[in-house]
C-alpha positions in Angstrom: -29.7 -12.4 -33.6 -26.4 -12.5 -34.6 -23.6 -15.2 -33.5 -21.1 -14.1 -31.1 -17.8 -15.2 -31.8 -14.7 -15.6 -29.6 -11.5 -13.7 -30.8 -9.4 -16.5 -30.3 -11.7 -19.1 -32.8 -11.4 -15.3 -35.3 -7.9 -15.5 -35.5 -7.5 -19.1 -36.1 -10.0 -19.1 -38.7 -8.8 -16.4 -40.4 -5.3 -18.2 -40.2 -6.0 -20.6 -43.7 -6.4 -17.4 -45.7 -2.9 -16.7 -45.2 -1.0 -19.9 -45.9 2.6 -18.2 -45.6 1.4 -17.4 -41.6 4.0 -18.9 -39.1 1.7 -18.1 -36.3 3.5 -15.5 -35.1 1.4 -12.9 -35.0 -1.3 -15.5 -33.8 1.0 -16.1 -30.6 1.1 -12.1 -30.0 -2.4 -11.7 -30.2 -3.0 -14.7 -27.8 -0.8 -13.0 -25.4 -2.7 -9.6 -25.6 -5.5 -11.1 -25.1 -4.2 -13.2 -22.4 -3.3 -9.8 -20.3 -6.5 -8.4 -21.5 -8.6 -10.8 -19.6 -6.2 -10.8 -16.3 -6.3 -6.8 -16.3 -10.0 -7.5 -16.6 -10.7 -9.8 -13.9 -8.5 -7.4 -12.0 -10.2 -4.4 -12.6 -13.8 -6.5 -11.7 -11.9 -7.3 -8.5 -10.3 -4.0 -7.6 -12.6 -3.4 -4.5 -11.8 -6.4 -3.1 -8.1 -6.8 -3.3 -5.0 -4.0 -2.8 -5.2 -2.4 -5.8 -6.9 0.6 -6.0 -5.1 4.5 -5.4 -1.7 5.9 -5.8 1.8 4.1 -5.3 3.6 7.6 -4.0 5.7 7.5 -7.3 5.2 9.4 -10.6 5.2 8.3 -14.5 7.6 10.0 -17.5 4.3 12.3 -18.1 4.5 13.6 -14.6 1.2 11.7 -13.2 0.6 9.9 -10.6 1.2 6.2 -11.0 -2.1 4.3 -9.9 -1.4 0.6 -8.6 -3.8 -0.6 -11.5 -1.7 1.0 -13.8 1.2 -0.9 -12.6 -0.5 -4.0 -12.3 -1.7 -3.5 -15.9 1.7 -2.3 -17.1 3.7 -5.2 -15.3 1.3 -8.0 -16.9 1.3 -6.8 -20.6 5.2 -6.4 -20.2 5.8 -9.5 -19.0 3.4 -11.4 -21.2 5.6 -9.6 -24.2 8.8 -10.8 -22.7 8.1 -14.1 -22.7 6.0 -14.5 -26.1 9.5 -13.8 -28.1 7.1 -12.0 -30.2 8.4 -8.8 -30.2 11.5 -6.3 -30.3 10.5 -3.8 -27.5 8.3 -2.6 -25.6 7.3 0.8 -24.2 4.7 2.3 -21.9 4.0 5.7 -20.2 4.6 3.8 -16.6 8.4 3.2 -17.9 11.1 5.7 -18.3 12.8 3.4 -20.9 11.4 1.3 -23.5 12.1 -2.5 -22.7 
């Protein structure tokens, strides 16, 4: 049986193999994973809180928006904005890269 290993423990292993690493990229990957996780317990919840169906609007693709996507679109952009770890970011739920 093989060992399951968390991605976090990965990524810091993996860390001494690069000894130039400044942990940026380490931060980033926290921080998707992060919003990974709250999207997930989300979606396992979606029944049971206000968050399932359409929000009335539409996205730069011309679909309806779904209130998960936004969920999911507003947690990944705000874990971005505050990791400092990167430039921009863009989704098909905005009209405008952030």
């Amino acid at each position: 049986m093989s060992e399951v290993t968390a991605i976090e423990h990965l990524i810091m292993s993996q860390r001494r193999w690069s000894p130039h690493a400044t942990g940026q990229f380490t931060s980033l990957m926290h921080d998707l994973i992060l919003s990974a996780k709250i999207i997930s317990r989300n979606v396992n919840q979606a029944g049971l809180v206000d968050i399932l169906g359409a929000t009335g609007s539409v996205n730069v693709q011309g679909e309806q928006v779904q209130k998960l996507d936004t969920f999911a679109n507003n947690t990944l952009v705000y874990r971005m904005q505050t990791s400092g770890a990167v430039c921009a970011v863009g989704s098909e739920e905005m009209a405008e890269p952030f």
